[in-house]
C-alpha positions in Angstrom: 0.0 0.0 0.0 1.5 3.7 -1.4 0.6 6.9 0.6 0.3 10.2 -2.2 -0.7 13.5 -0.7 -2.7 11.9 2.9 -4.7 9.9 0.8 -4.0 5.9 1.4 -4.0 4.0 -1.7 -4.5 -0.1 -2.3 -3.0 -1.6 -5.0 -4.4 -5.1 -4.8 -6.6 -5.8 -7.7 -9.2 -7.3 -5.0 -10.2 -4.3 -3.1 -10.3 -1.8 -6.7 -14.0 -2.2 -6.9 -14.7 -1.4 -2.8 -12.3 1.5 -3.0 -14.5 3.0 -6.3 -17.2 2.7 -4.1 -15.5 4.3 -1.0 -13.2 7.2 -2.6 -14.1 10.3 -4.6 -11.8 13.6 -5.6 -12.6 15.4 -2.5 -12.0 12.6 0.5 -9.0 10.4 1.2 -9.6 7.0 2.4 -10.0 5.7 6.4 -8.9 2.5 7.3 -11.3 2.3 10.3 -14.3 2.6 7.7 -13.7 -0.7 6.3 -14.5 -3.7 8.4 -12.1 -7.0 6.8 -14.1 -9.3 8.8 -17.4 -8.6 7.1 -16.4 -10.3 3.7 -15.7 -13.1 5.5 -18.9 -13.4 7.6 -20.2 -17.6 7.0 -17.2 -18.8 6.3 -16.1 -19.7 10.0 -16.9 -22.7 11.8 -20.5 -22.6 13.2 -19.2 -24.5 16.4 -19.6 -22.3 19.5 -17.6 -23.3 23.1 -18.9 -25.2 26.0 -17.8 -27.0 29.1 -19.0 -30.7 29.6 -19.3 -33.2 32.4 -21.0 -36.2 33.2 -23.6 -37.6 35.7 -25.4 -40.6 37.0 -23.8 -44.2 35.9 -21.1 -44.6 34.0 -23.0 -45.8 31.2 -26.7 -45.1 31.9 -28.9 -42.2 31.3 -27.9 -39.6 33.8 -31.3 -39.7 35.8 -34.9 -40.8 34.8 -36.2 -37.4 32.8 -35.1 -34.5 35.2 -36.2 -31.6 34.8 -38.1 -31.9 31.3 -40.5 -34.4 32.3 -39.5 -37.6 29.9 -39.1 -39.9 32.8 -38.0 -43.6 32.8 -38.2 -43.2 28.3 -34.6 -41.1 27.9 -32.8 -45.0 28.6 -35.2 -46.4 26.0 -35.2 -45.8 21.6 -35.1 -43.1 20.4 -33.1 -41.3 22.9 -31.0 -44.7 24.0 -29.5 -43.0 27.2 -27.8 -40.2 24.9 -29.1 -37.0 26.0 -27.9 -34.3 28.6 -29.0 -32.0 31.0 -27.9 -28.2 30.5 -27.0 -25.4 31.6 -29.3 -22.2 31.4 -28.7 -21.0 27.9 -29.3 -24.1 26.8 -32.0 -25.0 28.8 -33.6 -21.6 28.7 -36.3 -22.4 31.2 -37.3 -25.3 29.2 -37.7 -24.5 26.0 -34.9 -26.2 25.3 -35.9 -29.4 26.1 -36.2 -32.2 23.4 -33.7 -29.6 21.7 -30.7 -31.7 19.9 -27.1 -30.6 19.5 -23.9 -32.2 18.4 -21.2 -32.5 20.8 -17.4 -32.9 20.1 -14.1 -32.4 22.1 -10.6 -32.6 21.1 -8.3 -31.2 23.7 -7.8 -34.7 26.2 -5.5 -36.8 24.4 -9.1 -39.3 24.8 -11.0 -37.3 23.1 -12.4 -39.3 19.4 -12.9 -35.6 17.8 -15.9 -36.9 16.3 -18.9 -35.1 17.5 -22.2 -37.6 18.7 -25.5 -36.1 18.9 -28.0 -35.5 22.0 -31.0 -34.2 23.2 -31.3 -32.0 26.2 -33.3 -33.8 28.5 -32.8 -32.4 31.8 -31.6 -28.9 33.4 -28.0 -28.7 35.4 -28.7 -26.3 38.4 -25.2 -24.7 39.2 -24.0 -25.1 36.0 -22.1 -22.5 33.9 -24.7 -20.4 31.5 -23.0 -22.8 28.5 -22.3 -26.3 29.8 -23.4 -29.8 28.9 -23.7 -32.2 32.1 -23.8 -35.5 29.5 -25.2 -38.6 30.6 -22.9 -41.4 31.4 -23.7 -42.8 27.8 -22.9 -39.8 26.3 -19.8 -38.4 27.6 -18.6 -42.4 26.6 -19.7 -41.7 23.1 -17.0 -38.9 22.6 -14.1 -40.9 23.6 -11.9 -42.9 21.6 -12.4 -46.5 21.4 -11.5 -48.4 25.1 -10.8 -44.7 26.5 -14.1 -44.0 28.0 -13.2 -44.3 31.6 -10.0 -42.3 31.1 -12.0 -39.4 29.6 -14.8 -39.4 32.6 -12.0 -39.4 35.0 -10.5 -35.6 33.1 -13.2 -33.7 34.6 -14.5 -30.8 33.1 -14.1 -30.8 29.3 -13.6 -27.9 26.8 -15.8 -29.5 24.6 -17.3 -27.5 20.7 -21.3 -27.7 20.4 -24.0 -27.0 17.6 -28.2 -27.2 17.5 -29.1 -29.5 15.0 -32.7 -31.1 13.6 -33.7 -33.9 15.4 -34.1 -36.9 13.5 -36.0 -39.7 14.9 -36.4 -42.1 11.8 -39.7 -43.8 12.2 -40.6 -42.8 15.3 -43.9 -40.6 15.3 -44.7 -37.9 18.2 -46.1 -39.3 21.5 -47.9 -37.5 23.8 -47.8 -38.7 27.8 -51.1 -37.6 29.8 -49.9 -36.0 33.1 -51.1 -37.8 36.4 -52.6 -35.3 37.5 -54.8 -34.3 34.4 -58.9 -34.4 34.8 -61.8 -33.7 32.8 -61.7 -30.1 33.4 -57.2 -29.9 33.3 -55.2 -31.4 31.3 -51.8 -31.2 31.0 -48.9 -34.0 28.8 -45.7 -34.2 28.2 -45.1 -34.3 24.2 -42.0 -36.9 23.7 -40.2 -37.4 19.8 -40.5 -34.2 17.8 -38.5 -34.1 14.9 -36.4 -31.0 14.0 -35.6 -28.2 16.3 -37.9 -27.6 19.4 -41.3 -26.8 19.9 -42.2 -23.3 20.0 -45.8 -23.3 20.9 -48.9 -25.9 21.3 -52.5 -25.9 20.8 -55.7 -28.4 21.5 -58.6 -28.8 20.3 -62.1 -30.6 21.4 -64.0 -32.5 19.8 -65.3 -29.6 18.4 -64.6 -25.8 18.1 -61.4 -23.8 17.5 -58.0 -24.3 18.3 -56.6 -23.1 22.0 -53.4 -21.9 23.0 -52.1 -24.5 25.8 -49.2 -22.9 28.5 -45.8 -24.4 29.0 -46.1 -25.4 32.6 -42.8 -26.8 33.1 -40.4 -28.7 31.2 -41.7 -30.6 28.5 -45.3 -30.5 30.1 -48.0 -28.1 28.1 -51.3 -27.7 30.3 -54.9 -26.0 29.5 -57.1 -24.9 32.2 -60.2 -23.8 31.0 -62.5 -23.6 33.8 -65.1 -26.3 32.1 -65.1 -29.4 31.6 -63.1 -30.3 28.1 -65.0 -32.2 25.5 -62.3 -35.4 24.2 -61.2 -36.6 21.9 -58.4 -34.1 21.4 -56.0 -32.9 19.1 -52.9 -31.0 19.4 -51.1 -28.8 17.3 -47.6 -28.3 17.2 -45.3 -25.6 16.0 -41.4 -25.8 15.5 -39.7 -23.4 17.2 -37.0 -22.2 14.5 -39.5 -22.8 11.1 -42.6 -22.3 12.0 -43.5 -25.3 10.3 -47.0 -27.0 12.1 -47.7 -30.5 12.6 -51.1 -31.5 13.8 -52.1 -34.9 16.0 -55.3 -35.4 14.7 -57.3 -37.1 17.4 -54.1 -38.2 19.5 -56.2 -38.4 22.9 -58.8 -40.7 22.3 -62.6 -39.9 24.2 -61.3 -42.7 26.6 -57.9 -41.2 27.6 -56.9 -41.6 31.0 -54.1 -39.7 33.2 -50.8 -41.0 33.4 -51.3 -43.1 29.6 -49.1 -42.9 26.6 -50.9 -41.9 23.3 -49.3 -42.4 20.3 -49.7 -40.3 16.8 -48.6 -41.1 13.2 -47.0 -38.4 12.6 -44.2 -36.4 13.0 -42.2 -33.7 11.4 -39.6 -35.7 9.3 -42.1 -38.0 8.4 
């Protein structure tokens, strides 16, 4: 780069057209207008930093649902005992849960490199804002081969994360009635749901319009009109990143009773 009467000049054939753009007869060029970084923006790694650790059994599910509700069904298919609770940004008071992300780590010698993929099942109280507590399972997954028990005994890992779709192939959306639901509350946990998180749910009777349910905790949505609700019902789901809705037509039959599993044939990849 020259310098000609206080006005800086660039040679390089790259940055002619940006300068044309920039520079006339009457002003000379400022370095600090022009941000490098810019033309580079999507080129970087979309990997973002996290610390990770490991609870419960060595190879088991960490507990039995935690804080999102799923219960005893995180050690069974789909979710095969690889999920994680999370810290709060990940959590984020429990919209994260049924949220997937891949995790990798590749600064302990034990470390594979190779990221595996979970779903945030559970919320880590105490943890940093950005941390995954990994099942047992889990944190085994991201070792190398026969180095499992070397890497759980490293403590806390630096480890890289990204959201990701949930895929669940073959598995359709199921939909477990609270305990404590009645004919005038109801209230389910919503288990399987391809892609990335559910951003809002609705239900519908047997007959009328469709009504906004409440996030009560976790994975558990609730409605509590006041009146006795008319079954069979329906629920409406809608993705939290697309948009995209995916309705359970007549998923709780007239018949349903509290604490029962109902199953639909759908789901979002399906």
């Amino acid at each position: 780069m020259a310098i000609l009467s206080g006005c800086y000049y660039l040679t390089s054939s790259i940055f002619t057209l940006i300068f044309a753009l920039l520079l006339n007869n009457s002003y000379c060029f400022n370095p600090k207008l022009l941000n490098v970084s810019n033309f580079y923006q999507g080129s970087g790694s979309d990997w973002s930093p996290a610390g990770a650790t490991w609870y419960g059994s060595p190879t088991g599910a960490g507990s039995n649902g935690g804080a999102c509700g799923y219960t005893d069904t995180v050690e069974r298919p789909p979710y095969s005992s690889m999920v994680s609770a999370a810290g709060s940004s990940i959590y984020q008071f429990g919209d994260g849960c049924g949220v997937c992300y891949q995790v990798k780590c590749t600064e302990n010698q034990a470390c594979s490199g190779n990221p595996v993929t979970v779903t945030i099942t559970d919320q880590c109280p105490g943890c940093p804002s950005a941390h995954f507590d990994l099942s047992g399972t889990a944190f085994g997954a991201i070792a190398k081969p026969g180095q499992a028990g070397q890497l759980r005994d490293a403590g806390v890992l630096n480890v890289q994360y990204k959201r990701i779709n949930c895929n669940y192939p073959g598995v359709t959306v199921e939909v477990r009635v609270d305990p404590g639901s009645n004919p005038s509350y109801f209230a389910s946990t919503i288990e399987y749901v391809d892609g990335e998180g559910i951003k809002s749910v609705k239900l519908k009777q047997q007959s009328g319009e469709w009504i906004p349910m409440e996030q009560s905790w976790g994975a558990v949505w609730e409605l509590n009109p006041g009146h006795v609700l008319q079954p069979p019902f329906s629920l409406q789901l809608v993705e939290a990143i697309s948009g995209k809705t995916l309705i359970l037509n007549n998923v709780i039959p007239r018949n349903w009773n509290p604490g029962q599993t109902y199953r639909s044939h759908v789901n979002f990849n399906n």
